[in-house]
C-alpha positions in Angstrom: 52.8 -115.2 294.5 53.4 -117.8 294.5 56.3 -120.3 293.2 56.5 -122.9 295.0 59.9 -122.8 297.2 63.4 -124.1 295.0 64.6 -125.8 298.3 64.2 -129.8 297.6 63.8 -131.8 301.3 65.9 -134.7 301.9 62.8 -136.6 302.1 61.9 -135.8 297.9 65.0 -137.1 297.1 64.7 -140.3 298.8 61.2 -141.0 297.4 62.5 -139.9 294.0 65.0 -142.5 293.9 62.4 -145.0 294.7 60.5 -143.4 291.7 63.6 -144.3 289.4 64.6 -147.6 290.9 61.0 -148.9 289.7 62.3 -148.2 285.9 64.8 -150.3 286.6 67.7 -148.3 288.0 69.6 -149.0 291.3 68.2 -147.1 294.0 69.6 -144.5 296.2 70.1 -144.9 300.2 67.2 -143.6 301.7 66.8 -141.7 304.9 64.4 -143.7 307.3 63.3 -140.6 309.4 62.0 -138.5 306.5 58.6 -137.9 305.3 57.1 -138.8 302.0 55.8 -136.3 299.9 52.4 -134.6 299.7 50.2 -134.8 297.0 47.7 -132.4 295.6 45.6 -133.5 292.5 43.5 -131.4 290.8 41.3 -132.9 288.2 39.1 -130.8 285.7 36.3 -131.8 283.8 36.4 -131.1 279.9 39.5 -128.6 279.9 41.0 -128.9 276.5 44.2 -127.0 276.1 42.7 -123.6 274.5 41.1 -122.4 277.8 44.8 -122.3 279.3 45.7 -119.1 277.6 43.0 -117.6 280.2 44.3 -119.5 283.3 47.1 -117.3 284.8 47.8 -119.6 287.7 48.3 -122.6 285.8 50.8 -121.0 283.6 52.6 -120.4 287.0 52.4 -123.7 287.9 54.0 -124.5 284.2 56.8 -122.2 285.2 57.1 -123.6 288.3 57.4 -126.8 287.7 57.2 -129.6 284.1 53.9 -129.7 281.6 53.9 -133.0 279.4 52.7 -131.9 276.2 51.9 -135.4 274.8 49.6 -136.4 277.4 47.0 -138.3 276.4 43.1 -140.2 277.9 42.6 -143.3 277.8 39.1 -142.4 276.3 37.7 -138.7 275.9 34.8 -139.5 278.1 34.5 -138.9 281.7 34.1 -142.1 283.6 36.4 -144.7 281.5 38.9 -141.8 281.3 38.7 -141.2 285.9 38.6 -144.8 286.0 42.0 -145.2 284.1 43.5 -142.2 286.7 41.9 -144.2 289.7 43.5 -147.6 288.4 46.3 -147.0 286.1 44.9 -149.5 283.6 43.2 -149.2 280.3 39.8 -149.7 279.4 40.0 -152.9 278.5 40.8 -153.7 282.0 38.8 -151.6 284.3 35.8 -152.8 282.5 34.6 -149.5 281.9 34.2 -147.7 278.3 31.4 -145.6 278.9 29.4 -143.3 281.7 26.8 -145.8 282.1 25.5 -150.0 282.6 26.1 -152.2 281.1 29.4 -150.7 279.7 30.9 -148.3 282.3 29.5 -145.9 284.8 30.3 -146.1 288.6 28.6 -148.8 289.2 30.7 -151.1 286.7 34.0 -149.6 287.6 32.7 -150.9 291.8 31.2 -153.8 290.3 34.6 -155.3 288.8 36.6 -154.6 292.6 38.0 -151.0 290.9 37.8 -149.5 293.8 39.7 -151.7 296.1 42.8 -151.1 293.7 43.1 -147.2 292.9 45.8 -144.8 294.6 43.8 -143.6 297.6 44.0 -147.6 298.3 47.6 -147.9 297.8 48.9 -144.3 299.8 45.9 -145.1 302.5 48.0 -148.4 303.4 51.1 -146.6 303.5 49.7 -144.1 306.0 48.8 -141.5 304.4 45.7 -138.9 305.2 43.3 -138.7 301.6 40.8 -136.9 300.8 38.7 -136.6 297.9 36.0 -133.5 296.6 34.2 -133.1 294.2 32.8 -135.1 290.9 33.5 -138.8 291.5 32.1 -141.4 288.6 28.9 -141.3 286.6 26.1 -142.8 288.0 28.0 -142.0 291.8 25.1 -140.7 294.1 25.7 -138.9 297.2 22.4 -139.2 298.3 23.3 -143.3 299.3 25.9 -142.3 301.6 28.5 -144.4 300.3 32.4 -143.9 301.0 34.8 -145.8 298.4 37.7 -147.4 300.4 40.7 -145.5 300.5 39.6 -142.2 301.5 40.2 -140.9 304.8 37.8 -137.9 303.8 35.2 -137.8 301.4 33.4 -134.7 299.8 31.5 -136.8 296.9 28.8 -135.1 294.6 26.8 -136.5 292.3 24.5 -134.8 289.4 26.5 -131.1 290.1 26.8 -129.8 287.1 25.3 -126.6 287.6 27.4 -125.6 290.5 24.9 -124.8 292.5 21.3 -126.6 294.4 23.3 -129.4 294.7 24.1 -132.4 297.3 27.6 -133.4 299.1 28.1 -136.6 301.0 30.3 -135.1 303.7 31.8 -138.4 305.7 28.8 -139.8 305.4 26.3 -137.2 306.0 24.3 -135.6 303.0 24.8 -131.3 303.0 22.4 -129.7 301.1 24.0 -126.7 298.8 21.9 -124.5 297.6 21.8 -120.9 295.4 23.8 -118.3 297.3 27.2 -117.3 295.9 29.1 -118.7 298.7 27.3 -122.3 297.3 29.3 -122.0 294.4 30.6 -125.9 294.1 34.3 -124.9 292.9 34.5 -122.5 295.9 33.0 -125.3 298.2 36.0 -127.5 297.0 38.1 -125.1 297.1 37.9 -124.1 300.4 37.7 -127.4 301.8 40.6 -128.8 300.0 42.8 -125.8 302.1 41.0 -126.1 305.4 42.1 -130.3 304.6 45.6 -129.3 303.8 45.9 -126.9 307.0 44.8 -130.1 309.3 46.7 -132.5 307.7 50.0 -130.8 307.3 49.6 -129.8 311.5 49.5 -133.6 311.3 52.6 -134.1 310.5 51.5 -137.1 308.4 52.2 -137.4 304.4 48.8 -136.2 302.6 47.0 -136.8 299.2 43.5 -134.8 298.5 42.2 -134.9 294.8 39.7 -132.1 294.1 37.6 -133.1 291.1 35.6 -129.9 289.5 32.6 -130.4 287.4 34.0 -127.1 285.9 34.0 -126.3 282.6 31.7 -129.1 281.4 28.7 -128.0 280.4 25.9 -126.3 281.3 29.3 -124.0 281.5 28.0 -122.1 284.8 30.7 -119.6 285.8 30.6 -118.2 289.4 28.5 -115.1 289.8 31.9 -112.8 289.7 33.1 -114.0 286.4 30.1 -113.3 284.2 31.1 -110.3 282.9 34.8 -111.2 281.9 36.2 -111.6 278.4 33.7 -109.2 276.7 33.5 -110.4 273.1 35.1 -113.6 273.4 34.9 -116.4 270.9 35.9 -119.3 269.7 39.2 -120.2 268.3 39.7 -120.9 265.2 42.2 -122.9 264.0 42.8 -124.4 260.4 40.2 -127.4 261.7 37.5 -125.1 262.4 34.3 -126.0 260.1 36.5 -128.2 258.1 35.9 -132.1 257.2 39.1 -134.4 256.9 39.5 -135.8 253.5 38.4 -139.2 253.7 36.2 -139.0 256.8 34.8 -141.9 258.6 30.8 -142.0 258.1 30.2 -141.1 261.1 31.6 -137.9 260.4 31.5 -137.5 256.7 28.2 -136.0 256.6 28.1 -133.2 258.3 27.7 -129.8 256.2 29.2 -126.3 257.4 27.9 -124.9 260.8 25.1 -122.9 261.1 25.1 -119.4 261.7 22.9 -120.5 264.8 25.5 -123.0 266.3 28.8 -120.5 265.2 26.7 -118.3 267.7 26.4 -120.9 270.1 29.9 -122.2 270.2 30.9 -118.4 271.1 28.8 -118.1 273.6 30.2 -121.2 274.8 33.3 -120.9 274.6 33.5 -117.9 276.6 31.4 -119.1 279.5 33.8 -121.9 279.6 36.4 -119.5 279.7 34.6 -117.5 282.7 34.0 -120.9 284.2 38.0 -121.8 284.8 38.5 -118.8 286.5 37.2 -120.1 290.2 39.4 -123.0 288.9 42.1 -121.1 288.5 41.8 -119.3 291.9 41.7 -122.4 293.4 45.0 -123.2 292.5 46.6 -120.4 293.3 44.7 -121.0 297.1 45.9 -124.2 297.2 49.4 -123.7 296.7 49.6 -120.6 298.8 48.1 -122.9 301.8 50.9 -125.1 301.4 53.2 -122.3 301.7 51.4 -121.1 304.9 51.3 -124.5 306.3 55.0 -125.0 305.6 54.9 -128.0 303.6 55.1 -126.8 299.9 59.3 -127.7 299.3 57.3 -131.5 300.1 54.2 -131.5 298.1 53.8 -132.1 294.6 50.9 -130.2 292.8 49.5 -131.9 289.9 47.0 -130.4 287.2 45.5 -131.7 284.5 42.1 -132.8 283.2 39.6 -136.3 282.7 39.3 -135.0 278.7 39.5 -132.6 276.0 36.2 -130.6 273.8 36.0 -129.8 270.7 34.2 -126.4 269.5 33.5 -125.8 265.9 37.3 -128.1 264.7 36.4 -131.0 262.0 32.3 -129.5 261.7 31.8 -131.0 265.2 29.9 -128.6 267.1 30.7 -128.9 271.0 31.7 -132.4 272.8 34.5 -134.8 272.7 34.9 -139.2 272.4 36.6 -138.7 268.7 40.5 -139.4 268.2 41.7 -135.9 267.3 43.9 -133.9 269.6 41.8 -131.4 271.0 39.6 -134.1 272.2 42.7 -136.5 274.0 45.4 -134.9 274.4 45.2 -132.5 277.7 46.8 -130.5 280.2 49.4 -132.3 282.9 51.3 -130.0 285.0 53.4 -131.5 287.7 55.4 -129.5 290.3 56.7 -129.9 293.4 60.2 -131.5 294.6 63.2 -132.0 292.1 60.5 -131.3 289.2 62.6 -129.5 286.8 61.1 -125.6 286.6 59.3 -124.4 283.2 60.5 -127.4 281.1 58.0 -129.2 278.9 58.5 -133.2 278.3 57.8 -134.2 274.8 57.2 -137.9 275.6 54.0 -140.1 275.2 52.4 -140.7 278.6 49.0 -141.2 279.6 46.7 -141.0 282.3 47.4 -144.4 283.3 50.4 -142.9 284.1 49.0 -141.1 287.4 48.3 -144.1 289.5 51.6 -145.4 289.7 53.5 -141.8 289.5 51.5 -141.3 293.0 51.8 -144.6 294.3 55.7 -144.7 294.0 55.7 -140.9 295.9 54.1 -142.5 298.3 56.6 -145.5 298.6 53.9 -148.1 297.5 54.6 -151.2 295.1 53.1 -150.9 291.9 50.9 -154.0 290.9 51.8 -156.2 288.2 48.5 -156.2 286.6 48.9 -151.8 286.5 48.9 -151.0 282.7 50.9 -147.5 283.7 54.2 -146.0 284.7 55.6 -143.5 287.1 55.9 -140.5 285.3 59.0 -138.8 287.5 61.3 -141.2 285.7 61.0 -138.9 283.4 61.9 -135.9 285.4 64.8 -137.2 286.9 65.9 -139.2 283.7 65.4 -136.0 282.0 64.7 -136.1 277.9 66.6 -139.1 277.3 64.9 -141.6 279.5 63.8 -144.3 278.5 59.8 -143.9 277.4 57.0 -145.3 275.5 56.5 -144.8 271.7 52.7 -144.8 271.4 49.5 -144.3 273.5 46.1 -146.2 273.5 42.8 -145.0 273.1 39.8 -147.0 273.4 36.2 -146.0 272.8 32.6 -147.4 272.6 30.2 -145.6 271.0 28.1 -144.0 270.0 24.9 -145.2 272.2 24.6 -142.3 274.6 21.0 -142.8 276.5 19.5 -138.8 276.6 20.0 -138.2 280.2 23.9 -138.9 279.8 25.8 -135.5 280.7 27.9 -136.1 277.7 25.3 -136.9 275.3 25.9 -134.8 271.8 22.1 -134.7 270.1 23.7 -132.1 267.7 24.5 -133.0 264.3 26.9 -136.6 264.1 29.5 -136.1 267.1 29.3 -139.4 268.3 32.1 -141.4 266.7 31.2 -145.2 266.7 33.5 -148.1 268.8 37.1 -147.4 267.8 40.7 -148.0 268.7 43.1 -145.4 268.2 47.4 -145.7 268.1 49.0 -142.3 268.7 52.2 -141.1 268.6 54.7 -138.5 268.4 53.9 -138.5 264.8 51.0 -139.9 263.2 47.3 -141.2 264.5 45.7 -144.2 263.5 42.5 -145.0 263.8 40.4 -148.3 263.4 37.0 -148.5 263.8 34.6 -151.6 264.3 32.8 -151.1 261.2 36.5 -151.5 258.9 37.2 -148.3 258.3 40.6 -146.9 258.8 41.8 -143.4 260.0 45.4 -142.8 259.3 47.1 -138.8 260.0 50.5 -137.4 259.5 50.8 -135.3 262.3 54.4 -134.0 261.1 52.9 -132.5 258.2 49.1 -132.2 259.0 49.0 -131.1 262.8 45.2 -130.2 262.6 44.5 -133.7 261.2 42.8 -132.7 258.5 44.2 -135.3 255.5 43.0 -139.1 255.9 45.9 -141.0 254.2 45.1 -144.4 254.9 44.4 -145.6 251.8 47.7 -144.6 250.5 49.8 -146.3 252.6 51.5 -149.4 251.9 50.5 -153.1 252.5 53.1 -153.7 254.9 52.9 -150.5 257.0 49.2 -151.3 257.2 50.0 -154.6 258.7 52.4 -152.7 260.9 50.0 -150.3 262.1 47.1 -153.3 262.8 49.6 -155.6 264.7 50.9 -152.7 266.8 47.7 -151.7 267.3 46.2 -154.8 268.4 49.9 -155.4 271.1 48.6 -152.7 273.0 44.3 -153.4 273.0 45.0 -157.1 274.2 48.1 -155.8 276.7 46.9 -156.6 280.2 50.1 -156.3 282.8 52.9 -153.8 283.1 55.8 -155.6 281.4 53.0 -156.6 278.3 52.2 -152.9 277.8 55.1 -151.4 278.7 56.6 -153.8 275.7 53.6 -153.1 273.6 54.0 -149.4 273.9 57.6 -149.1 272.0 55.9 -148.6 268.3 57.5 -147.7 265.4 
C-alpha cells in the first residue's frame, strides 16, 4: 500500500491558505461549499526515534508526506507534555509539570479549565465529529464515567499499561477488557479508530479522532504475535552509551558504569519495545487504508508522533526519560495529507505546542491569544524559508516521583531535578534550580557528551540566562512567538 493519493481537493487548499494567512500573509479566496479537512492523530507513549528503524509503516508515512526533525516536548513526561498537545501552551501555563497533585496530573490540568480550551473544543464548535481512544492524562479514571468536553466519542482508559485486563469508558459506559488476544488494547484502538473513520466519513462531516497508545511504555507488553520478532535484538549504542558528560550536573554525576545485570536488562528491553510498536505500526497502515476505502484520504491529514522520548543505556542512565538530552525530547512528527510536501524533512524548531493550533487552523478555527503555539503548515507551504522560531522551551520539575507513578525511575539517579532548558538548532542549555548550568555544542558534540558552560564568556552567559528567562515568563502568542527568535 498504501500512499496516500497525490490529488490535493479544492477544499485543502482553501483551509491551507487559512493556515498561512494566520502567519501573517494575505489569504486566498476560499470556496464556501468545500469541506475542511480530516484529521487523524496518533499519539505514542515513550517512542524515541531509535524504534523507527523497526516501524515500516511510519517510514511510509515519512515518504508520503513531511517529518520535522527538530521537534521537540515541552517536558519529557507524559501528562505536562499531552497537556501542552491538548492546549498549545507551555507548562508554565497549563499549570501542569508533572503526572500527579499538587503539580500536574489530570486532575490539575481539569482543575485550571484545560479542558474547556484544547482542539477537540475548538474543531467540536466548528462542526466537526471527534473522537478520542486510548491513554488520556495521569490520574484519568475510566471507572468515574467522565467525558472531557469536546469529544463527540470517547474511548478513555486509565491504568492500561499492560495492554490487557483493562477498563474503557465507552460514551459513558465502563467495558471490561480482559486476557484474550483479541483484548489486546492497541488492537482495541485500532479497530475502533477505523470502524470511527468508516461512520464519520459516510457522514459527510469533517472528522478528527486521536488514538493515544499506552504502547511502548513500559511494562513493554507486545501483542501475543510479536513475541518472537527481532531474535537477538539489543540496544543501540551510540557514542552516549554508558558514558558521563564532562561536567555533569549532580544529579547525574555519580553514577558509575552499568551493570552487567542492567546492560542485560536494557536489551531485553529494548527489544520488547521494539516488538511492542509493531501493533502500532499496523495500526497505521489500517488507518490510512480505511481512509482510502472510505474515500476521504486526498482530505485527511495523518499525523504521527509521540508524548516523549527514553533513554536506554545513553549518559549511564539506565531506562526513562524527564532529562534535557535529545533522545529524551526530541521525537518523531510525521504529518501527511493535503499539499504536505512528500518525503521532505523540515529542519526548523517546532514543538508540541505546535499541534493545537496546526489542527485548529485545518479546521478553520481562531487561535486564542493566550495559545503559546503556532500552526505548523506554515511551514509546509512556506517551505524552508519561512519564517520560524529559533529556540524551543523545556520545562521540568523534579525529581519527586511518588512509587506508584508509571514513570517513576528507582534505578540508579535518573531523575533530573527542576530545570529549564533553551534548545536550538545548535547548542542546549540547561539551568537548573540548584545553580548549576548545562551548556552543549550540538554542532560539534551531537551526543552531548562535553559540558562547556564554564568556559563560555560573561556576556554569552548573560545572553543565554535572558533568553532563557523571555521564553519561561512568555505567556501569549505574540510574547512567545517574539521570545522564541534566540540567537
Amino acid at each position: 500500500m498504501r500512499k496516500l493519493p497525490a490529488a490535493l481537493a479544492t477544499a485543502a487548499l482553501a483551509a491551507t491558505a487559512g493556515l498561512v494567512a494566520s502567519a501573517g500573509t494575505s489569504p486566498a479566496p476560499a470556496a464556501a461549499s468545500t469541506t475542511p479537512p480530516n484529521i487523524v492523530f496518533v499519539l505514542v507513549d515513550d517512542l524515541a526515534w531509535n524504534l523507527v528503524q523497526h516501524m515500516p509503516n511510519v517510514q511510509r508515512l515519512q515518504s508520503d508526506g513531511t517529518t520535522f526533525t527538530n521537534y521537540t516536548v515541552t517536558d519529557s513526561l507524559c501528562c505536562p507534555s499531552r497537556s501542552s498537545i491538548f492546549t498549545g501552551k507551555f507548562p508554565h501555563d497549563t499549570g501542569v509539570f508533572t503526572n500527579e497533585s499538587p503539580d500536574g496530573g489530570f486532575a490539575v490540568f481539569r482543575n485550571r479549565g484545560n479542558e474547556s480550551r484544547t482542539f477537540a473544543t475548538a474543531l467540536q464548535a466548528q462542526g466537526y465529529t471527534t473522537a478520542f481512544m486510548g491513554k488520556y492524562l495521569n490520574g484519568y479514571l475510566p471507572k468515574d464515567l467522565y467525558t472531557p468536553p469536546g469529544w463527540t466519542e470517547w474511548y478513555g482508559a486509565g491504568n492500561a499499561y499492560g495492554e490487557y485486563n483493562y477498563n474503557l469508558n465507552e460514551n459513558g459506559t465502563l467495558v471490561h477488557y480482559g486476557n484474550t488476544d483479541a483484548d489486546y488494547l492497541t488492537d482495541v484502538v485500532s479497530a475502533k479508530g477505523k470502524s470511527f473513520i468508516q461512520r464519520a466519513a459516510a457522514s459527510h462531516k469533517p472528522f478528527l479522532v486521536e488514538i493515544s497508545t499506552f504502547a511502548p511504555h513500559g511494562p513493554f507488553t507486545p501483542a501475543r504475535q510479536d513475541l518472537d520478532k527481532f531474535p537477538g535484538l539489543t540496544a543501540p549504542r551510540t557514542p552516549a552509551w554508558d558514558t558521563l558528560p564532562t561536567n555533569a550536573p549532580t544529579w547525574l554525576a555519580g553514577n558509575g558504569p552499568l551493570t552487567a545485570a542492567e546492560i542485560q536488562k536494557i536489551d531485553i528491553d529494548y527489544r520488547k519495545r521494539a516488538q511492542a510498536v509493531q501493533a502500532v505500526d499496523r495500526m497505521i497502515d489500517g488507518l490510512r487504508q480505511q481512509l482510502v476505502d472510505s474515500g476521504v484520504a486526498d482530505n485527511t491529514y495523518v499525523v504521527f508522533s509521540s508524548d516523549n522520548g527514553f533513554h536506554m543505556g545513553d549518559h549511564r542512565l539506565v531506562e526513562g526519560k524527564q532529562t534535557a538530552f535529545d533522545h529524551d525530547v526530541v521525537v518523531p512528527l510525521v504529518i501527511a495529507g493535503p499539499n504536505v510536501p512528500s518525503g521532505i524533512s523540515r529542519p526548523q524548531i517546532v514543538q508540541n505546542i505546535d499541534l493545537a493550533p496546526t489542527f485548529e487552523r485545518v479546521g478553520g478555527a481562531a487561535v486564542a491569544g493566550d495559545v503559546d503555539g503556532r500552526s505548523l503548515l506554515t511551514l509546509v507551504t512556506g517551505g524552508p524559508t519561512a519564517p520560524w522560531r529559533t529556540g524551543s522551551l523545556i520545562e521540568h520539575h523534579g525529581p519527586g516521583a511518588s512509587p506508584d507513578d508509571p514513570d517513576v525511575q528507582d534505578a540508579r539517579n535518573g531523575m533530573p531535578t527542576t530545570y529549564e532548558a533553551l534548545r536550538t538548532a545548535t547548542y542546549t542549555y540547561v539551568e537548573y534550580d540548584n545553580g548549576e548550568r548545562e551548556y552543549y555544542d550540538r554542532t560539534t558534540d551531537s551526543y552531548q557528551l562535553r559540558n562547556t558552560y564554564a568556559g563560555l564568556s560573561a556576556a554569552r552567559k548573560a545572553t543565554l540566562h535572558s533568553d532563557l528567562d523571555a521564553l519561561k515568563n512568555c505567556h501569549t502568542n505574540a510574547s512567545c512567538w517574539t521570545a522564541g527568535h534566540v540567537s
